[in-house]
PAFIRO-918024 format. One record per residue: residue number from 1; residue in three letters; z negated, y, x negated of N, C-alpha, C in turn. Coordinates in Angstrom, 3 decimals, padded with zeros to 6 digits. Each point is the difference from the previous one (the first is absolute). Layout:
N
+-----+------+----------+----------+----------+----------+----------+----------+----------+----------+----------+
:  nr : rest :     n.zz :     n.yy :     n.xx :    ca.zz :    ca.yy :    ca.xx :     c.zz :     c.yy :     c.xx :
+-----+------+----------+----------+----------+----------+----------+----------+----------+----------+----------+
: NUM :  ALA :        Z :        Y :        X :        Z :        Y :        X :        Z :        Y :        X :
...
+-----+------+----------+----------+----------+----------+----------+----------+----------+----------+----------+
This chain:
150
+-----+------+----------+----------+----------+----------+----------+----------+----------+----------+----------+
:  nr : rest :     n.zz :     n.yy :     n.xx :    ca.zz :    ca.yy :    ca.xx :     c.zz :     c.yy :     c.xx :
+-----+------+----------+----------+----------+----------+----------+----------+----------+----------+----------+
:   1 :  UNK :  000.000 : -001.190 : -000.825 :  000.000 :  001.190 :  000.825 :  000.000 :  001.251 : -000.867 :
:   2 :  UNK :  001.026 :  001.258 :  000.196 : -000.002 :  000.813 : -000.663 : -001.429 :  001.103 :  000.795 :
:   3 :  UNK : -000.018 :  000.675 : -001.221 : -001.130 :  000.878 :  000.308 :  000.641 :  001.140 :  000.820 :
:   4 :  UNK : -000.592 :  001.066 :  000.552 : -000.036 :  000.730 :  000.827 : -000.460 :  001.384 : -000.476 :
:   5 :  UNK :  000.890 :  001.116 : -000.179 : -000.160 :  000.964 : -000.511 : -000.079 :  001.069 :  000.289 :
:   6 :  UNK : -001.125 :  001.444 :  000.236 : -000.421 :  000.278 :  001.067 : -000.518 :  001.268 : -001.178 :
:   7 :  UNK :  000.565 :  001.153 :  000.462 :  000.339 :  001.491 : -000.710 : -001.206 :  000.641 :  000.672 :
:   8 :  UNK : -000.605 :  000.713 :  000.022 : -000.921 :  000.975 :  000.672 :  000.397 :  001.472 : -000.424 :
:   9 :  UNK :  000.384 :  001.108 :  000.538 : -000.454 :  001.333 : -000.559 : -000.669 :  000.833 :  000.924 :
:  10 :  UNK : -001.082 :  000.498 : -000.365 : -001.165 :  001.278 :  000.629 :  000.396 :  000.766 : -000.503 :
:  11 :  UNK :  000.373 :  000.989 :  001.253 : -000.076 :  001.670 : -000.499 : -001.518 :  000.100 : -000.307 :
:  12 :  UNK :  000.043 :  001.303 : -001.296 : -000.846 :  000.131 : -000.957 : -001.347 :  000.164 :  000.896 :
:  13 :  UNK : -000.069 :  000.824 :  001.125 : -001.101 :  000.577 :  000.711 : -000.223 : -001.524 :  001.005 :
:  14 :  UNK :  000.077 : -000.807 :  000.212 : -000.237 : -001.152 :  000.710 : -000.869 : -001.364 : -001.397 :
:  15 :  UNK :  000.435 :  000.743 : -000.818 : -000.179 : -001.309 : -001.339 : -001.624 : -000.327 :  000.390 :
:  16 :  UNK : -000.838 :  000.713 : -000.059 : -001.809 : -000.714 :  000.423 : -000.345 : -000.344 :  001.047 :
:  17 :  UNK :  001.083 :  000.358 :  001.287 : -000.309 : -000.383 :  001.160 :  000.985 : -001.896 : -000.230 :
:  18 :  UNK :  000.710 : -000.150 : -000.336 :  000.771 : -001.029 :  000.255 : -000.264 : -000.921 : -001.247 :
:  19 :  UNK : -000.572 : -001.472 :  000.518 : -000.224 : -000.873 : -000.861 :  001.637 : -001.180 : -000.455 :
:  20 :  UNK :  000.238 :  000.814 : -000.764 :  001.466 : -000.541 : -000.462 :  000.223 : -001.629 : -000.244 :
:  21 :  UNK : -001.337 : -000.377 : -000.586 :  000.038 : -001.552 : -000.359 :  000.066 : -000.891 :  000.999 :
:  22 :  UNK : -001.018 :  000.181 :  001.305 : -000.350 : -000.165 :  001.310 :  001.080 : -000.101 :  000.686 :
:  23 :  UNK :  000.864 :  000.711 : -000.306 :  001.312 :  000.464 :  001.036 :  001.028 : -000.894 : -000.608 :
:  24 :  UNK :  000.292 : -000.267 : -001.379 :  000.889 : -000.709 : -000.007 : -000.215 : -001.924 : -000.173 :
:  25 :  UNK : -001.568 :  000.014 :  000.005 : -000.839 : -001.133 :  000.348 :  000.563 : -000.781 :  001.324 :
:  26 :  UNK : -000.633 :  000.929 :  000.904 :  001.073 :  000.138 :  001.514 :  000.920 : -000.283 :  000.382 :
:  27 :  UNK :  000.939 :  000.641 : -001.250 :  001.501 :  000.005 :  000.487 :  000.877 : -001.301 : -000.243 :
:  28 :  UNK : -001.059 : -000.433 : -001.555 :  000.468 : -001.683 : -000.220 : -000.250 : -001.054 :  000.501 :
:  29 :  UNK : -001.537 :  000.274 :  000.971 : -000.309 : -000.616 :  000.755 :  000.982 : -000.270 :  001.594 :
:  30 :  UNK :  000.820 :  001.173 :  000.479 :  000.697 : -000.526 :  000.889 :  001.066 : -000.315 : -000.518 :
:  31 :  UNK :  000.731 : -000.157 : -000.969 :  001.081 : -000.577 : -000.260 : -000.203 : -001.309 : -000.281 :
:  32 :  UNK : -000.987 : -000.192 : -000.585 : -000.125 : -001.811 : -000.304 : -000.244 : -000.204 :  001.559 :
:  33 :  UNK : -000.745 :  000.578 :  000.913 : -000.389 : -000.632 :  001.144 :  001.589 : -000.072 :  000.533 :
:  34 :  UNK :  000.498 :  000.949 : -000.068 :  001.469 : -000.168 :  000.595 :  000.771 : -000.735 : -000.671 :
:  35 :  UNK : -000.218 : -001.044 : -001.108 :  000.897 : -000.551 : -000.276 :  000.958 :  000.813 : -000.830 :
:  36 :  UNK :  000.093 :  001.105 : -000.543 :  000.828 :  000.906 : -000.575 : -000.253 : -000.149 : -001.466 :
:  37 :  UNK :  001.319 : -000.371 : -000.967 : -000.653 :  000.106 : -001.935 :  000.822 :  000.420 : -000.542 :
:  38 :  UNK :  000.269 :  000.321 : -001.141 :  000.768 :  000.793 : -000.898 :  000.730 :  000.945 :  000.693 :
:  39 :  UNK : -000.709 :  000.827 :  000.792 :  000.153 :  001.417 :  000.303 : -000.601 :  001.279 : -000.404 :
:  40 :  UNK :  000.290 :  001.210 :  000.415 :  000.057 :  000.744 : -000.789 : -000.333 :  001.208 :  001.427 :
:  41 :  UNK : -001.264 :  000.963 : -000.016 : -000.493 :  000.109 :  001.053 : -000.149 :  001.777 : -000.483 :
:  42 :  UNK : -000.332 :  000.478 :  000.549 : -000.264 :  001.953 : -000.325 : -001.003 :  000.288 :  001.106 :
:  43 :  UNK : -001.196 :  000.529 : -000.367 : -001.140 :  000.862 :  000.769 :  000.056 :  001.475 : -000.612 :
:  44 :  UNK :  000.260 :  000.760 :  001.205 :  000.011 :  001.134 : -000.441 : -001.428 :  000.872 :  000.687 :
:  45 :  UNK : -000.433 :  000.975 : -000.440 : -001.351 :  000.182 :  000.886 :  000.237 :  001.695 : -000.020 :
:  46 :  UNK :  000.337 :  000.653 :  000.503 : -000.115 :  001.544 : -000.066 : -000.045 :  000.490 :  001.204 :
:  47 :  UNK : -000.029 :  001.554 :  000.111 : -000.074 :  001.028 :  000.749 :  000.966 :  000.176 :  001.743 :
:  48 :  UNK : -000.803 :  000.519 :  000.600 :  000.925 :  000.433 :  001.307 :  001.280 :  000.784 : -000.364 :
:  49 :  UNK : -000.181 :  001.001 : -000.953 :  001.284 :  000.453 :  000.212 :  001.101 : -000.654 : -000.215 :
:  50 :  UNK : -000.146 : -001.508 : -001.370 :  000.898 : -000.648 : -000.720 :  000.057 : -001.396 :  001.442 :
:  51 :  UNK : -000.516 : -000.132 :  000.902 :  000.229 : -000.919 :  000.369 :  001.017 :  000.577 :  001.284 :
:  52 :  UNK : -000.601 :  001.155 :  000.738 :  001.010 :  000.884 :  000.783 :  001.223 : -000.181 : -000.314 :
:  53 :  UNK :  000.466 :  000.931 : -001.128 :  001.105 : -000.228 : -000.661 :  001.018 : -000.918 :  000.013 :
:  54 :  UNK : -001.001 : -001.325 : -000.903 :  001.118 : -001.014 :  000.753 : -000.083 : -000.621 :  001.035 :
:  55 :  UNK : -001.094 :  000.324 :  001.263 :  000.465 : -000.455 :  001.128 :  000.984 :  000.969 :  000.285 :
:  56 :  UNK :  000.042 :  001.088 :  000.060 :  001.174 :  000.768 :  000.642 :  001.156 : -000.511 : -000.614 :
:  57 :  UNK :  000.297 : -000.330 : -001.174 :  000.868 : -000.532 : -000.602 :  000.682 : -001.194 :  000.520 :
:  58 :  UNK : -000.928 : -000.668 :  000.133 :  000.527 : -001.603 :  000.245 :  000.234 : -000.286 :  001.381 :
:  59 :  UNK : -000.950 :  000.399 :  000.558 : -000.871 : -000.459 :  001.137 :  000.438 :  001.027 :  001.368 :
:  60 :  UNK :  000.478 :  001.033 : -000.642 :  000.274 :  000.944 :  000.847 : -000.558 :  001.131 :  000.967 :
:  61 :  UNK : -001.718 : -000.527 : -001.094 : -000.849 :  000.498 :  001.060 : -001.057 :  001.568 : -000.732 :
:  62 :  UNK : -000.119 :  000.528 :  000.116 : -000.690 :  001.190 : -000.746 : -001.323 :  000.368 :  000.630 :
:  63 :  UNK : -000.404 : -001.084 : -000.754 : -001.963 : -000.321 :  000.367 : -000.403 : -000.807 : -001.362 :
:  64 :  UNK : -000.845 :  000.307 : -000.378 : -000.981 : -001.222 : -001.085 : -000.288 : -000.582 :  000.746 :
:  65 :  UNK : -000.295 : -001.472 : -000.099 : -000.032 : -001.247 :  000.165 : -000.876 : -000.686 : -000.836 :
:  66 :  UNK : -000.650 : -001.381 :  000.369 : -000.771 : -000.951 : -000.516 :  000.579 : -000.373 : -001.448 :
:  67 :  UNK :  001.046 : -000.690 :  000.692 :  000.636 : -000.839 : -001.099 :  001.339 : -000.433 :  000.205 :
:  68 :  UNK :  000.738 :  000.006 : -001.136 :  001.655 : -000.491 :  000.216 :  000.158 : -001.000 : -001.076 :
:  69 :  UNK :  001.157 : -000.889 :  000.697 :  000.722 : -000.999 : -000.798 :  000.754 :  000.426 : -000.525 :
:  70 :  UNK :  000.669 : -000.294 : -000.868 :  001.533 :  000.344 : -000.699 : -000.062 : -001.719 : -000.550 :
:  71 :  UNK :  001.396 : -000.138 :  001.322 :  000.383 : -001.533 : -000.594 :  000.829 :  000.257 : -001.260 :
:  72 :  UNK :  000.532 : -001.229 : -001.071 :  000.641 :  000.460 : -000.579 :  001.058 : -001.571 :  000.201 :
:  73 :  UNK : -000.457 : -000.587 :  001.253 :  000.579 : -001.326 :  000.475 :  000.717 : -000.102 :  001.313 :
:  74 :  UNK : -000.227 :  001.208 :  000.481 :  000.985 :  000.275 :  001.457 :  001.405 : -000.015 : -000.256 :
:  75 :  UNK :  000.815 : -000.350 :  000.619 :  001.124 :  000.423 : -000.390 :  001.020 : -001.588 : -000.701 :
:  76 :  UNK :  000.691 :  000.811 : -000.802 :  000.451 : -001.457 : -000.377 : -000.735 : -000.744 : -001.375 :
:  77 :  UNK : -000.040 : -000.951 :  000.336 : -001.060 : -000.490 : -001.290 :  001.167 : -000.220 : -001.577 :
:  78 :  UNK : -000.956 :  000.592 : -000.399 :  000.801 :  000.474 : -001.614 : -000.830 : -001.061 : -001.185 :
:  79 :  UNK :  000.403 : -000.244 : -000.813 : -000.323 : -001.429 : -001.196 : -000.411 :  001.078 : -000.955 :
:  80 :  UNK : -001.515 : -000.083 : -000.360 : -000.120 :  001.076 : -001.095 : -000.093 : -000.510 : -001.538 :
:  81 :  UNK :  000.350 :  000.580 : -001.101 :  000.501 : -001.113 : -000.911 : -000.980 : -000.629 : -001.129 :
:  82 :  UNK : -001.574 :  000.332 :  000.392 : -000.583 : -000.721 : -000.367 : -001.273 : -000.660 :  001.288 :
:  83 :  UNK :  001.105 : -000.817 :  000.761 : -000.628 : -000.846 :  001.237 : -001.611 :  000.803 :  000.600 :
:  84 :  UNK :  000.133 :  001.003 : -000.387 : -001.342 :  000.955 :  000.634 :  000.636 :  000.705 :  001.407 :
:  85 :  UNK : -001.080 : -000.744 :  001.184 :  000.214 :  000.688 :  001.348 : -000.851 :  001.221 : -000.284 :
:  86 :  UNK :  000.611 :  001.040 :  000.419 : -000.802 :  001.567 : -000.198 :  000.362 :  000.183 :  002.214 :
:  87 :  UNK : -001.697 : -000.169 :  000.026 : -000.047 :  000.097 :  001.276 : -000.245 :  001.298 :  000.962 :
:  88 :  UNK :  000.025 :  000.824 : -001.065 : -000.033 :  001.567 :  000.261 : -001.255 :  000.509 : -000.194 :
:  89 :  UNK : -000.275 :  001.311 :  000.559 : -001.299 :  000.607 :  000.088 : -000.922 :  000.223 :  000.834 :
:  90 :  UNK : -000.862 :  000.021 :  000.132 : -000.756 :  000.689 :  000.905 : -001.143 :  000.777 : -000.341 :
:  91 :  UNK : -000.004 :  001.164 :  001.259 :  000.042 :  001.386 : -000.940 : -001.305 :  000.537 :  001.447 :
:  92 :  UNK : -000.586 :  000.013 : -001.014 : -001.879 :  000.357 :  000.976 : -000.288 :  001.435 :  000.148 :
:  93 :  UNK :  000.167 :  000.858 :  000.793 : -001.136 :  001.139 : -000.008 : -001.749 : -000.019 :  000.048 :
:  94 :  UNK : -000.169 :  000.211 : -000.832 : -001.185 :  000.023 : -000.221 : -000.724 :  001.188 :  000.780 :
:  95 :  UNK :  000.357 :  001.200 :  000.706 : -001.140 :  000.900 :  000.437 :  000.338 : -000.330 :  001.661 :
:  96 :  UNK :  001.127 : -000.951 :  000.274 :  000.139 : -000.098 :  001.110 : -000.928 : -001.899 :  000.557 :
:  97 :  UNK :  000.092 : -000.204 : -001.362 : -001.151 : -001.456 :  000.458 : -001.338 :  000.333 : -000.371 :
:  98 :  UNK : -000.515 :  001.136 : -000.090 : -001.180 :  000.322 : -000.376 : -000.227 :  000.874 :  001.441 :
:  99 :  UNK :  000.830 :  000.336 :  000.310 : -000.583 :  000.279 :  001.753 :  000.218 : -000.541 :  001.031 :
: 100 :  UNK :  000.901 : -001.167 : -000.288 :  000.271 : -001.279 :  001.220 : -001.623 : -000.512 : -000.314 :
: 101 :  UNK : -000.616 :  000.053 : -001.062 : -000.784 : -001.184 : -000.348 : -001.606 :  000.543 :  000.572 :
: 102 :  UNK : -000.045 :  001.522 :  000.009 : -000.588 :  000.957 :  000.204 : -000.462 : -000.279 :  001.791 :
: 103 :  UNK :  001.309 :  000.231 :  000.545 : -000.049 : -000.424 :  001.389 :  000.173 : -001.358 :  000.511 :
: 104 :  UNK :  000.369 : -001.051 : -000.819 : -000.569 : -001.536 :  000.614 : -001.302 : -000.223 : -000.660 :
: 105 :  UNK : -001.247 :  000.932 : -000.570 : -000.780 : -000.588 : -000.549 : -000.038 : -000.934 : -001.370 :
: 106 :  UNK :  000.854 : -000.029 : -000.625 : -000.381 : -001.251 : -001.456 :  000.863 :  001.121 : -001.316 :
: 107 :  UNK : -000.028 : -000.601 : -001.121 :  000.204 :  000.690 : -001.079 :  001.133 :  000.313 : -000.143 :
: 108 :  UNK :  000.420 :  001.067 : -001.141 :  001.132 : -000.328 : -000.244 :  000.636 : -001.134 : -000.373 :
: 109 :  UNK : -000.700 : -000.609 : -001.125 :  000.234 : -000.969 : -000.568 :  001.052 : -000.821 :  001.107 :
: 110 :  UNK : -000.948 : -000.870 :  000.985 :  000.192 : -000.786 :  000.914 :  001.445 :  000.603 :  000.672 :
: 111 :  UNK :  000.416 :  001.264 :  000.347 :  001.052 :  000.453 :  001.104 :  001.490 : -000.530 : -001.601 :
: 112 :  UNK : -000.569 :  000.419 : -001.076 :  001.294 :  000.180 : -001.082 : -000.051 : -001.384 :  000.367 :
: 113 :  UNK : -000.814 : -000.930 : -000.643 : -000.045 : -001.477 : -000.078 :  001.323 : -000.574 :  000.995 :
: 114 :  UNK : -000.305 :  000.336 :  001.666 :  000.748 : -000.129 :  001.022 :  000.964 :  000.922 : -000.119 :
: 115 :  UNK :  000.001 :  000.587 : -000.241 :  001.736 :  000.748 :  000.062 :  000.416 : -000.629 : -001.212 :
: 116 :  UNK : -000.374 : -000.580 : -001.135 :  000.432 : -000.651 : -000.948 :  000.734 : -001.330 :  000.450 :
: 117 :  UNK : -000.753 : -000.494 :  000.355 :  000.460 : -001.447 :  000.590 :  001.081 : -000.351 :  001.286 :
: 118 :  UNK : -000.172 :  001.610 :  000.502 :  001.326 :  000.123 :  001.232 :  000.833 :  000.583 : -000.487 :
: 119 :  UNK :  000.130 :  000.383 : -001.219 :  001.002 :  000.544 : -000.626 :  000.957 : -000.860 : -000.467 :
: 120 :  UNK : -000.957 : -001.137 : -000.551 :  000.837 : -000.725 : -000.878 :  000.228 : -001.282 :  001.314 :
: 121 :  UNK : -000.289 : -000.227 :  000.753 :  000.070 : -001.111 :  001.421 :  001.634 :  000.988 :  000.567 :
: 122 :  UNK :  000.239 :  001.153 : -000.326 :  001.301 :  000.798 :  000.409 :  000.648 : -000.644 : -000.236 :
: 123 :  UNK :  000.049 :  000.104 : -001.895 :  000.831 : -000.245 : -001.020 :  001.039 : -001.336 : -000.163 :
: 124 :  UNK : -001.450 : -001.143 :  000.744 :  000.291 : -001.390 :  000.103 :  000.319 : -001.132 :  001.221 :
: 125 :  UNK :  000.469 :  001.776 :  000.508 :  000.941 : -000.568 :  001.556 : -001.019 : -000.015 :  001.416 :
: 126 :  UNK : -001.053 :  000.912 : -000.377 : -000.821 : -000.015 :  001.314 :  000.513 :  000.852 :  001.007 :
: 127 :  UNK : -000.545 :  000.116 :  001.076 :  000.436 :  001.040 :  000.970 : -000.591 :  000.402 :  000.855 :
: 128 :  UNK : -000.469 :  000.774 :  000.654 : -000.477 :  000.567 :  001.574 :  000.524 :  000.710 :  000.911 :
: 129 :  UNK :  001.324 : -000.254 :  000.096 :  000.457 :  000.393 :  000.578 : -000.323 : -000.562 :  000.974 :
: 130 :  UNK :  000.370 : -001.083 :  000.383 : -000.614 : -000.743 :  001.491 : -001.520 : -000.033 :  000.339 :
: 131 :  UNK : -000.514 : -000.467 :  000.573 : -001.223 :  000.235 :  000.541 : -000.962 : -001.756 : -000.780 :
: 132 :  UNK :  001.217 : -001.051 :  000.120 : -000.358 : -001.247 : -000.432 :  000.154 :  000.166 : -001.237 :
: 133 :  UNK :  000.770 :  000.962 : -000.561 : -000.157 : -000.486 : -002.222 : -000.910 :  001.014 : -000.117 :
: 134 :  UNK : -000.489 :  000.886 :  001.168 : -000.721 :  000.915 : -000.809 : -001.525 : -000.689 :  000.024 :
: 135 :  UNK :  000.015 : -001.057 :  000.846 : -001.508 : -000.400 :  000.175 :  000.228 : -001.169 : -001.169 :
: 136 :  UNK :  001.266 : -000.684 : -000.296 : -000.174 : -000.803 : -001.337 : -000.228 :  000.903 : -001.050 :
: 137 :  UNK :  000.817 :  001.210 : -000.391 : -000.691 :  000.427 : -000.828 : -001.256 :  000.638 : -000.376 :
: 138 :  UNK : -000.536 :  000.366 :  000.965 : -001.258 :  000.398 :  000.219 : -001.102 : -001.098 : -000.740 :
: 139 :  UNK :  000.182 : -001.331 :  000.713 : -000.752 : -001.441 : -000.435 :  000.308 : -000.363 : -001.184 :
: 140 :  UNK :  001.441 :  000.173 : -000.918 :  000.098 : -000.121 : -000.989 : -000.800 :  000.937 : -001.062 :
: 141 :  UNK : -000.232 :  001.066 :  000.736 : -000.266 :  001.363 : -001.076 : -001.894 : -000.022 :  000.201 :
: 142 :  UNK : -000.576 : -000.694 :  001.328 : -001.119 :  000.034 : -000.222 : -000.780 : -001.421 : -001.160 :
: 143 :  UNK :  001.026 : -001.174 :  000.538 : -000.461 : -000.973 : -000.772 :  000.211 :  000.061 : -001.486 :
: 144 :  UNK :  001.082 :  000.902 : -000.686 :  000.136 :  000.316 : -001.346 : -001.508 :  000.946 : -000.840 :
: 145 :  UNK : -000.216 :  000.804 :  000.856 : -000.836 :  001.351 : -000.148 : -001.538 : -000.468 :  000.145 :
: 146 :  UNK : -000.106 : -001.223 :  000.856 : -001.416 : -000.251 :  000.161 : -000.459 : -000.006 :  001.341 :
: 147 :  UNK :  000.891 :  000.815 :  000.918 : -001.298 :  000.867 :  000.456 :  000.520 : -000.717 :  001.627 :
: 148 :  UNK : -000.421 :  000.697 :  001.240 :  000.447 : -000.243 :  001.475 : -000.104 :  001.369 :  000.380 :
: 149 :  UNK :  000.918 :  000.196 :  001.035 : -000.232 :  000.957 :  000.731 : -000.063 : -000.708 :  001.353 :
: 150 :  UNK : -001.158 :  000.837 :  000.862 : -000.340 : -000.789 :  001.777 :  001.116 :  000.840 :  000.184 :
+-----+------+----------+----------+----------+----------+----------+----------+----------+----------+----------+
């Protein structure tokens, strides 16, 4: 089994709030759970304005946001030439999960953790769009994370 390779960058002003090791602990942890190896993964963790941005960009939408995917597997599947799946990024606001987390009661820690793990459950073909994958992914994302929600 190839290993699993998993980038982190914190904007500078997030670096003591965000436990970098933890996060990409996490992140290897759902890929082995998913069955996913010799891939190649990106956590990005910054600011509302940088996440705005590229939602307006991508997404079409001109609001900061939780968290975005950037597949880099949508589309037509491309052979990269050293057999590394690069499964894209996912790209965290941090002052916007520090007040989701604020108003459901639990830490930051815990809201990144979960937007971490639904980030990368995006990446690896999850969905909510329907009402039924959104409750699989939901069960997937609580049984990865630990935790239940009633």
């Amino acid at each position: 089994m190839a290993e699993n390779s998993v980038l982190i960058s914190v904007k500078d002003r997030f670096e003591s709030a965000v436990d970098q090791t933890a996060m990409v602990a996490l992140a290897e942890r759902v890929l082995a759970a998913e069955s996913v190896d010799g891939s190649e993964l990106g956590i990005v963790v910054t600011d509302d304005e940088q996440i705005r941005d590229l939602n307006r960009k991508y997404a079409d939408e001109d609001k900061a946001t939780d968290v975005l995917s950037f597949s880099l597997r949508e589309g037509e599947e491309f052979v990269s030439p050293d057999d590394v799946t690069r499964l894209g990024e996912v790209i965290i606001s941090y002052p916007t999960a520090e007040r989701q987390a604020k108003e459901a009661g639990h830490s930051a820690t815990e809201e990144v953790s979960h937007l971490l793990v639904h980030g990368i459950l995006h990446l690896l073909g999850y969905d909510h769009a329907e009402p039924d994958d959104e409750r699989k992914m939901r069960a997937r994302e609580d049984e990865l994370l630990g935790t239940s929600h009633h």
